[in-house]
C-alpha positions as CSV (number, residue, x, y, z in Angstrom):
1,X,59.8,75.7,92.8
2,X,60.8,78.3,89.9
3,X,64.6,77.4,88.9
4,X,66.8,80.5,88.8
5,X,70.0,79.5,87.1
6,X,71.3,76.7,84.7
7,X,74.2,75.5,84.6
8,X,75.5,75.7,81.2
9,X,78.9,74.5,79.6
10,X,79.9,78.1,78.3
11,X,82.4,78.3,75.5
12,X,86.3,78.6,76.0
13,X,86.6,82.4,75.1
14,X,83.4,83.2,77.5
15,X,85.1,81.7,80.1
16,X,88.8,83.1,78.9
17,X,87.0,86.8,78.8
18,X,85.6,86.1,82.3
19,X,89.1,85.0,83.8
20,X,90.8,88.4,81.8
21,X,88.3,90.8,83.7
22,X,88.2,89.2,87.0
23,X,92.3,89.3,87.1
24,X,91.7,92.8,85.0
25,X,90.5,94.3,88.4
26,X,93.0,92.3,90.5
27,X,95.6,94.3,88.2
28,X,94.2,97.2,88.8
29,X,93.8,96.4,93.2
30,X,97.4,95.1,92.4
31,X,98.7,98.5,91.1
32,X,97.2,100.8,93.8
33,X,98.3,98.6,96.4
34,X,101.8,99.3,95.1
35,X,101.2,102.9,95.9
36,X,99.0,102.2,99.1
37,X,101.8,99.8,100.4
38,X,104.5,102.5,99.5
39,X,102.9,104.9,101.8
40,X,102.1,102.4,104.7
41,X,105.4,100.7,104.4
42,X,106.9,104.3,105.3
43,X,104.4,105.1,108.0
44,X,104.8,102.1,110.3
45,X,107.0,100.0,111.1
46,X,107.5,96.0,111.0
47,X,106.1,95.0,113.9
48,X,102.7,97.1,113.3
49,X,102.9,94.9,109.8
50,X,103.3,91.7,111.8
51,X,100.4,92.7,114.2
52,X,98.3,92.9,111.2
53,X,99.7,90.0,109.3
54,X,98.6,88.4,112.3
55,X,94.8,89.7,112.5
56,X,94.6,88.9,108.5
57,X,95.8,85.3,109.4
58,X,93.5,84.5,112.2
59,X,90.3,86.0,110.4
60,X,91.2,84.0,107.5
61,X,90.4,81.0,110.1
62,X,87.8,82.4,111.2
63,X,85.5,83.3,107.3
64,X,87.3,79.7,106.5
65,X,84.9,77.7,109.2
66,X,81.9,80.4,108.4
67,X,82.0,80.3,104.9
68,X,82.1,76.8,104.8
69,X,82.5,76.6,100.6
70,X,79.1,78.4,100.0
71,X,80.6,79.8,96.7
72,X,82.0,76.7,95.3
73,X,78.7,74.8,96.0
74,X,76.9,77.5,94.2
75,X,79.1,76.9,91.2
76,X,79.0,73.6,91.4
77,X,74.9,73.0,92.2
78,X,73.8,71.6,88.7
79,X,70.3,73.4,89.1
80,X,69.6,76.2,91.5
81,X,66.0,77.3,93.0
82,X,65.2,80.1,94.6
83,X,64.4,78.6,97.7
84,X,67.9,76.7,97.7
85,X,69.3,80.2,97.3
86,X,67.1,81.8,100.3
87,X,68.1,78.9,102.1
88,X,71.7,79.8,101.8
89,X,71.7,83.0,102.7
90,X,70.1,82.1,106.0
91,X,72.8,79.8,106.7
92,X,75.3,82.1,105.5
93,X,73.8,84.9,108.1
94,X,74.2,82.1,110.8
95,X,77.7,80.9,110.3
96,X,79.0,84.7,109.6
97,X,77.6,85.4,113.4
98,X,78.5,82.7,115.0
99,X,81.9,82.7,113.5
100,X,81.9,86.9,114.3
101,X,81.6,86.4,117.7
102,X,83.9,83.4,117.8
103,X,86.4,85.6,116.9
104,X,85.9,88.8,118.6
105,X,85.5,86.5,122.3
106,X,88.3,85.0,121.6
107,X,90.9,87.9,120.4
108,X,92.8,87.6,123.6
109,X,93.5,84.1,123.2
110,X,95.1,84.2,119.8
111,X,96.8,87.0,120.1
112,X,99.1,85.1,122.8
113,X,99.2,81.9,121.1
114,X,100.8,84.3,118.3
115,X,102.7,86.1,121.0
116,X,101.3,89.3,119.4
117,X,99.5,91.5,121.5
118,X,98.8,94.0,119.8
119,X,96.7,92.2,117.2
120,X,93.8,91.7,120.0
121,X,92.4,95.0,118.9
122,X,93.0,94.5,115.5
123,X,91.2,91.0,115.6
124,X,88.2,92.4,117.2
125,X,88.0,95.0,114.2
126,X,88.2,92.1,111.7
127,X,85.4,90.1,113.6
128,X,83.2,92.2,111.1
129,X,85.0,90.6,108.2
130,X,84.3,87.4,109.8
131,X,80.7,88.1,109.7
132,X,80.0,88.8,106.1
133,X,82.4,86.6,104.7
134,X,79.9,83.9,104.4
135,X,77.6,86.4,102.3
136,X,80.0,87.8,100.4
137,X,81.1,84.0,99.4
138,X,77.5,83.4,98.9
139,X,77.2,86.0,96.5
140,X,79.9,86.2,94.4
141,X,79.3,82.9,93.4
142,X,75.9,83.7,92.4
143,X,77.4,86.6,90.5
144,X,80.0,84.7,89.0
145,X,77.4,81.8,88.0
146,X,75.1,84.8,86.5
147,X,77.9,85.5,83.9
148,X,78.4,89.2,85.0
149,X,82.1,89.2,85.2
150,X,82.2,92.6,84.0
151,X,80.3,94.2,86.9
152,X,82.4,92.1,89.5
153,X,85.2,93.1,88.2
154,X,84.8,96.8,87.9
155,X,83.1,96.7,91.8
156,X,85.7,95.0,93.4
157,X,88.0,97.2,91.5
158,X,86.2,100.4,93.1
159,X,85.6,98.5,96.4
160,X,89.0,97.7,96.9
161,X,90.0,101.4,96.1
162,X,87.5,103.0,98.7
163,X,88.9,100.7,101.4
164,X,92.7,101.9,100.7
165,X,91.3,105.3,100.3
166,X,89.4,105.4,103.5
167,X,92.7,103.3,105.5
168,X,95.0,106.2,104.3
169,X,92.3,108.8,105.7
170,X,92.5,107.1,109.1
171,X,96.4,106.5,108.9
172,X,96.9,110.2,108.5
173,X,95.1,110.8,111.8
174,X,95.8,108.2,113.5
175,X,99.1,106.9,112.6
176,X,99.0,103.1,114.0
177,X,97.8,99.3,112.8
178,X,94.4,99.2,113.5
179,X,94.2,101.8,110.3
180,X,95.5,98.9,107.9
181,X,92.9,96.7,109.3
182,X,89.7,99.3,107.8
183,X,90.9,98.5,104.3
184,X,90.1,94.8,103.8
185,X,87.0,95.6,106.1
186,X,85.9,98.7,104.5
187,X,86.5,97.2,100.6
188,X,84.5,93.7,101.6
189,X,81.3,95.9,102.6
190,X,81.6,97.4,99.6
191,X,82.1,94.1,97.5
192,X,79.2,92.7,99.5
193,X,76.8,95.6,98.7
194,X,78.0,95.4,95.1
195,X,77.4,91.6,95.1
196,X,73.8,92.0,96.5
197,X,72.8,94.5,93.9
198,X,74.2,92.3,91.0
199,X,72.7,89.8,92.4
200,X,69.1,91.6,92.4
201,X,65.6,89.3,91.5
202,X,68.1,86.0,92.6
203,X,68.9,87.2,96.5
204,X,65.7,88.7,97.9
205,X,66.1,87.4,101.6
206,X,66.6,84.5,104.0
207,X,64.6,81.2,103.8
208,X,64.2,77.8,105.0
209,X,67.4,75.8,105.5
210,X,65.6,72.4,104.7
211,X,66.2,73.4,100.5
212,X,70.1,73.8,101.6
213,X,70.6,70.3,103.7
214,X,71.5,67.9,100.5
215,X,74.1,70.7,100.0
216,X,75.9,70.6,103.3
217,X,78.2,67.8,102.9
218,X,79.9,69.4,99.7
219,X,80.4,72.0,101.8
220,X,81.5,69.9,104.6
221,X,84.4,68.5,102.1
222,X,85.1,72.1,100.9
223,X,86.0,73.5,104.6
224,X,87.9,70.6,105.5
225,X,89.6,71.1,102.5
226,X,90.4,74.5,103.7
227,X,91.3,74.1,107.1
228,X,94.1,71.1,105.9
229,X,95.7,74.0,103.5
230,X,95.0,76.4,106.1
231,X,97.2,74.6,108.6
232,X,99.7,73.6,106.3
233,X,100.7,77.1,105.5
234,X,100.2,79.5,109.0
235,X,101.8,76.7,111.2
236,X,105.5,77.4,109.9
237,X,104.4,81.2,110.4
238,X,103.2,81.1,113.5
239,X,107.0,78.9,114.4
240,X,108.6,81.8,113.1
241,X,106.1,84.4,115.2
242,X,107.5,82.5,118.4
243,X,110.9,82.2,117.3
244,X,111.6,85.6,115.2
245,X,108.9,87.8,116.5
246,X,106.2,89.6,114.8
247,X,108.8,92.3,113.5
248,X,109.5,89.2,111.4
249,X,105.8,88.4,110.1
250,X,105.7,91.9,109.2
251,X,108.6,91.9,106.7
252,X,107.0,88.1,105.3
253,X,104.0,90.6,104.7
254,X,105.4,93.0,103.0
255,X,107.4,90.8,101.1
256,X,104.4,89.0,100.2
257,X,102.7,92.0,98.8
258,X,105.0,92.2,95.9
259,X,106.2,88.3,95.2
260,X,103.4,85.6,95.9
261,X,99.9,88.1,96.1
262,X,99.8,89.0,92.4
263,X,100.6,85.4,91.5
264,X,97.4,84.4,93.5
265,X,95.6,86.8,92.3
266,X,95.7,85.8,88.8
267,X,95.7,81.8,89.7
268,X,92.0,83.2,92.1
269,X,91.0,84.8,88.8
270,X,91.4,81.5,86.5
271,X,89.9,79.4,89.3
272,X,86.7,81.8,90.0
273,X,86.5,81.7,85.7
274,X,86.6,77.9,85.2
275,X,85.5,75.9,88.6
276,X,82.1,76.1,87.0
277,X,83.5,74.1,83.9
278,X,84.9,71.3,86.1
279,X,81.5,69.7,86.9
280,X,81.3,68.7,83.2
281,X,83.8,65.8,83.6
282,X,82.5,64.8,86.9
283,X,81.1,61.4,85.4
284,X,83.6,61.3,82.7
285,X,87.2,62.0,82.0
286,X,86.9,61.7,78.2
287,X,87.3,65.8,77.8
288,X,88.9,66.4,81.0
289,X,92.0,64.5,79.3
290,X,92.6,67.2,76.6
291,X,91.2,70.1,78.5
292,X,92.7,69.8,81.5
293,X,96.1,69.3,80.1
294,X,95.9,72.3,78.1
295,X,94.9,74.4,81.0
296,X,98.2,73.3,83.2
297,X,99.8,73.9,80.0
298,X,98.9,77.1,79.5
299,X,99.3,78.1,82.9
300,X,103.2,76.6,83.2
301,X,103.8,79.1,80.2
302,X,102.3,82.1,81.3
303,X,103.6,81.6,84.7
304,X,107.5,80.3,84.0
305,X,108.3,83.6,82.5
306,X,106.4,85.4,85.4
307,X,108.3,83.7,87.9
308,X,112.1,84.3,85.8
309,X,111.7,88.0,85.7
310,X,110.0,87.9,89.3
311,X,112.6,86.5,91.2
312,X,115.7,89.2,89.9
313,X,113.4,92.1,89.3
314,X,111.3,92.2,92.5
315,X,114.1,92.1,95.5
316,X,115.9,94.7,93.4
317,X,112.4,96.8,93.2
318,X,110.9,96.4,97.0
319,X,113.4,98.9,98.8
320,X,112.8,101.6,96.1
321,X,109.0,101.3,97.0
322,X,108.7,100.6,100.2
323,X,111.9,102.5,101.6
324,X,114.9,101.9,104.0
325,X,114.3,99.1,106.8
326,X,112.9,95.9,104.5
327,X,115.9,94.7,103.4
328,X,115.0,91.4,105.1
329,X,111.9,91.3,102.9
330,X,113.6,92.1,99.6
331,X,115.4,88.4,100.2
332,X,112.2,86.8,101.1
333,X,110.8,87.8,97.8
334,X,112.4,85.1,96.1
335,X,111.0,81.7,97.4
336,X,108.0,83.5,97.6
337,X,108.1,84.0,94.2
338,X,108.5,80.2,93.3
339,X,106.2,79.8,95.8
340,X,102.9,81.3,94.3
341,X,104.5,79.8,90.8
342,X,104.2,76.5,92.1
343,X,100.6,77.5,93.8
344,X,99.0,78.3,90.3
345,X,98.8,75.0,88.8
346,X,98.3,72.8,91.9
347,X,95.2,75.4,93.0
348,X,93.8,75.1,89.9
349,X,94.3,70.7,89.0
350,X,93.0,70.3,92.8
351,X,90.0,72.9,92.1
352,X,88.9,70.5,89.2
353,X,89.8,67.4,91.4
354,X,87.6,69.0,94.1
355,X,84.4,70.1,91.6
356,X,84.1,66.2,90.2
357,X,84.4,65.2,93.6
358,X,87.4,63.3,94.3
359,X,88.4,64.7,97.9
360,X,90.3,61.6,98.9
361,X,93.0,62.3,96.3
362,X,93.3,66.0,98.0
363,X,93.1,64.6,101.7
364,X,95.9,62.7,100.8
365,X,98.0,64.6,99.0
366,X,97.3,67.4,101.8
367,X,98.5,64.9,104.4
368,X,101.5,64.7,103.3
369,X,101.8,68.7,102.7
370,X,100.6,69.0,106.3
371,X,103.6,66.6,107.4
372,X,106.4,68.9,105.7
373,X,104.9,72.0,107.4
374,X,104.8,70.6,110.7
375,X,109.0,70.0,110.1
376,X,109.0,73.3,108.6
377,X,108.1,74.8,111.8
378,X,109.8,72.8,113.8
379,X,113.4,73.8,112.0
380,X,112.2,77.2,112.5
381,X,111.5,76.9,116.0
382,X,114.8,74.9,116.9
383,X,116.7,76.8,114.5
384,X,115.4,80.7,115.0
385,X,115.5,81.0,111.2
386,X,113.0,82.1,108.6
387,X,114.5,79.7,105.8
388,X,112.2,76.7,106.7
389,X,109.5,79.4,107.2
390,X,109.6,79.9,103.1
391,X,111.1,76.6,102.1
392,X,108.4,74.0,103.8
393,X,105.2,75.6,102.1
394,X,107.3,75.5,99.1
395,X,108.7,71.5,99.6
396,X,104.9,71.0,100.3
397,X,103.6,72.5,97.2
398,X,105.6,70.7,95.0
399,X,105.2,67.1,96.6
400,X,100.8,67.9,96.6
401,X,101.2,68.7,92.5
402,X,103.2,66.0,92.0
403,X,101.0,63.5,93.9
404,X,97.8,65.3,92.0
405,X,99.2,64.4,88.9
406,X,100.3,61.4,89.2
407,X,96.8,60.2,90.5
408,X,95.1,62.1,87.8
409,X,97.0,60.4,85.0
410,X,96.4,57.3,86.4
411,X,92.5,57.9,86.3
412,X,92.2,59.8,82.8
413,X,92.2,63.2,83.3
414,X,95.4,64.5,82.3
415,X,97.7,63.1,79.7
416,X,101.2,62.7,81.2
417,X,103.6,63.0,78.5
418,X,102.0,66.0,76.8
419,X,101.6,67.9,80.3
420,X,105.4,66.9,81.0
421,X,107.0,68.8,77.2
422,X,104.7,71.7,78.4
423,X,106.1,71.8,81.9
424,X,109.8,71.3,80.6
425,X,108.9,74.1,78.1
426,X,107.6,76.5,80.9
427,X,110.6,75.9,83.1
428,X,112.8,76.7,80.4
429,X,111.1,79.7,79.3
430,X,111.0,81.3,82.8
431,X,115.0,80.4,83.0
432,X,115.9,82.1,79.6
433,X,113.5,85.2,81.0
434,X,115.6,85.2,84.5
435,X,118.8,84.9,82.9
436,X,118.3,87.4,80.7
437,X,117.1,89.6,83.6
438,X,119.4,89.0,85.7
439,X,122.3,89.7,82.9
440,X,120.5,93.4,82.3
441,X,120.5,93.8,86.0
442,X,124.3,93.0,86.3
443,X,125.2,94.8,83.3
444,X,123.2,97.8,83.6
445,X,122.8,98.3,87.2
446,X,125.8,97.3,89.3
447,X,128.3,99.3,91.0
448,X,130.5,101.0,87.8
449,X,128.2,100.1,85.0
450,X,129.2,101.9,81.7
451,X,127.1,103.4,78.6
452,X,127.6,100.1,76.9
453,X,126.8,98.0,80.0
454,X,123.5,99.7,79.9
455,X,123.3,99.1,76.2
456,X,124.0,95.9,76.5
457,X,121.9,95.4,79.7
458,X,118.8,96.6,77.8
459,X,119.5,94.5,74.9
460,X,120.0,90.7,76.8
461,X,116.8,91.7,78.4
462,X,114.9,92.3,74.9
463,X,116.4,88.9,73.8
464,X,113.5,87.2,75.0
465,X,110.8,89.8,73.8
466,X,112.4,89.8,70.3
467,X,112.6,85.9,70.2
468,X,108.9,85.3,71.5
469,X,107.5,87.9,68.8
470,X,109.4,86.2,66.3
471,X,108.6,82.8,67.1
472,X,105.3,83.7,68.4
473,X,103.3,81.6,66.3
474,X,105.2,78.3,67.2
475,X,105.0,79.0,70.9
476,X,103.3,75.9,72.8
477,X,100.8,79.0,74.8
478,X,100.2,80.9,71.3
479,X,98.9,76.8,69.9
480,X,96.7,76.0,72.9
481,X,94.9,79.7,73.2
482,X,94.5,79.3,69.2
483,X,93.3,75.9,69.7
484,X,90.2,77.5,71.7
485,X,89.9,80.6,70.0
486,X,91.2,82.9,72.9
487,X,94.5,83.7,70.3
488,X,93.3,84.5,66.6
């Protein structure tokens, strides 16, 4: 049985350049959905939005239970055959039907649990996401695993791009939801025809299963895993479908689009980079003790200063791009800014907790998240407001990170008091960034503002650039990059 890939510990600045062009192209999908949202955002209304937030949540479900974790247990798979790979692919053929006619049967029935229906169309148009999700997670991972970051970056950049171009084509002739709905479709053919050409001489067709049946309980673990963060986060939405309406889940969307989606797009690009590195410190935690604790580190850094300028500059920035009518949106920007803050570092410490194995620690910890959400959409429910919509996934959040890290301090594989100074560090830096925004933005912006307001404006929000050039060699991020060669 010829052995296809190794699993190799590749250096910190491979794995840094691998993490810079996956979230490279999730820049570039980020930037023209700015300009693909503008248009959209002015073309339909809310409700259409929350008809097809609605669709995008319940096909989520539905490549959730087909997908089943094939790509993390290709990254994680210490050796890899071909037949294990052949073997793969014909389950992930099998899950992707069963779970794409699951879906499509079915429409009907969630689109009145949502009380939304007019996603029933939409839903049986995503039914074909639902089928090659499993393959497209299958195949990425191989990619990914391969080393060709590059290449996956630059076709999902173009895939994503032919599936806004092609939803624009069929907005402008038909004028109406189902047109949002043949982006994500159109862009993960694409991805998956990319993936299957990168992947060329490893996927050549479907095989036995037998090779694939020590696998399947990983991947058992991995879509439980799923389906506990799955619920934890749509049940408060689908409170506030019932109690606000879909005109409601529309603005969350679009509010979403600029706040919490770029933040997960770079926190998917530094998992997709490093989950492979986690299986290293899956019998010890003797490297995972410094390495780990540099990552969060890192990560509370780059994402403190993020989240400052985030939370003033984005609710002033969404009605300019998206137009009149999303003014409820513009406010929801905010928590959902802290929100996909918060996201990055517990993603990525429970990805590592996940790749050595440890799912009791995430079970737990997503327990408990599962317990705030359910109160979360009961407020909502009894209270016909969208504040515990945002706040429980939020309250949730924080409680899983802080239960993560308390459990992985105990066992080794993160050193408290450093990780603490760099969180406190973080939190400061994205306050002095925020404050500083938010003084330009008062100064420069409001009702009345002078020549010298302006001035002034522009000059408290440089204070930040000016003192992090200055002092950029003492910063705690500039250290840790320089540490691993990533800063020179």
């Amino acid at each position: 049985m010829r052995e296809i890939v190794s699993l190799r510990q590749a250096g910190s600045r491979k794995v840094a350049i691998g993490a810079l062009w996956i979230y490279g192209s999730q820049v570039g999908t980020i930037l023209l959905q700015f300009g693909y949202a503008a248009i959209t955002s002015r073309a339909l209304d809310p409700a259409a939005f929350g008809a097809y937030s609605v669709a995008l949540t319940v096909a989520a479900l539905a490549g959730l239970l087909a997908n089943g974790g094939l790509g993390q247990t290709v990254a994680r798979v210490q050796s890899l055959t071909s037949a294990t790979v052949e073997g793969l692919l014909t389950l992930a053929l099998l899950v992707g039907l069963i779970g794409a006619s699951a879906l499509y049967l079915t429409s009907g029935f969630w689109s009145a649990l949502w009380s939304a229906p007019d996603a029933e169309l939409l839903l049986k148009v995503m039914a074909i996401s639902a089928f090659i999700s499993p393959c497209l997670g299958l195949t990425s991972g191989l990619v990914r695993r391969l080393g060709r970051f590059r290449q996956l970056s630059i076709g999902i950049l173009a895939s994503n791009l032919l599936g806004m171009a092609l939803s624009l084509a069929v907005l402008a002739v038909h004028p109406s939801a189902i047109a949002l709905t043949v982006s994500p479709v159109a862009a993960q053919l694409a991805q998956l025809a990319t993936f299957l050409y990168l992947g060329r001489g490893v996927v050549r067709r479907p095989g036995n299963l037998r090779p694939v049946r020590t696998h399947l309980s990983f991947s058992g673990k991995i879509m439980l895993t799923f389906l506990l963060a799955y619920a934890t986060g749509n049940l408060p939405r689908l409170a506030g479908s019932h109690a606000l309406g879909t005109a409601f889940l529309g603005q969350l969307n679009r509010a979403e689009v600029l706040s919490s989606i770029p933040l997960q797009q770079l926190q998917n690009a530094i998992v997709q980079a490093v989950y492979p590195e986690f299986r290293h410190d899956e019998k010890s935690p003797v490297r995972a003790f410094r390495v780990w604790t540099d990552m969060l580190g890192v990560i509370a850094w780059l994402v403190g200063p993020i989240a400052g300028l985030g939370c003033v500059a984005i609710p002033a920035l969404l009605p300019v791009i998206f137009g009149d009518g999303w003014e409820l949106a513009a406010t929801l920007t905010v928590p959902l800014v802290l929100l996909g803050a918060v996201q990055m570092p517990t993603v990525v410490l429970m990805s590592g907790i996940e790749a050595i194995g440890r799912f009791a620690w995430i079970w737990f910890t997503q327990a408990l998240a599962l317990v705030a959400s359910c109160a979360g959409a009961v407020l909502a429910w009894q209270l016909h407001s969208w504040v515990p919509v945002v706040i429980a996934p939020l309250a949730a959040t924080i409680v899983q990170h802080l239960v993560h890290v308390a459990v992985a301090i105990s066992w080794g594989y993160v050193d408290g008091r450093r990780l603490l100074l760099f969180y406190v560090g973080g939190l400061l830096a994205g306050v002095a960034v925020g404050a500083s925004a938010y003084a330009c933005k008062y100064a420069a912006f409001a009702d009345g503002a002078t020549g010298w307001g302006r001035i002034l404006g522009g000059l408290a929000l440089l204070c930040p650039v000016i003192a992090a050039f200055l002092f950029r060699r003492q910063l705690p991020i500039s250290k840790l990059l320089a540490t691993y060669s990533i800063l020179r």
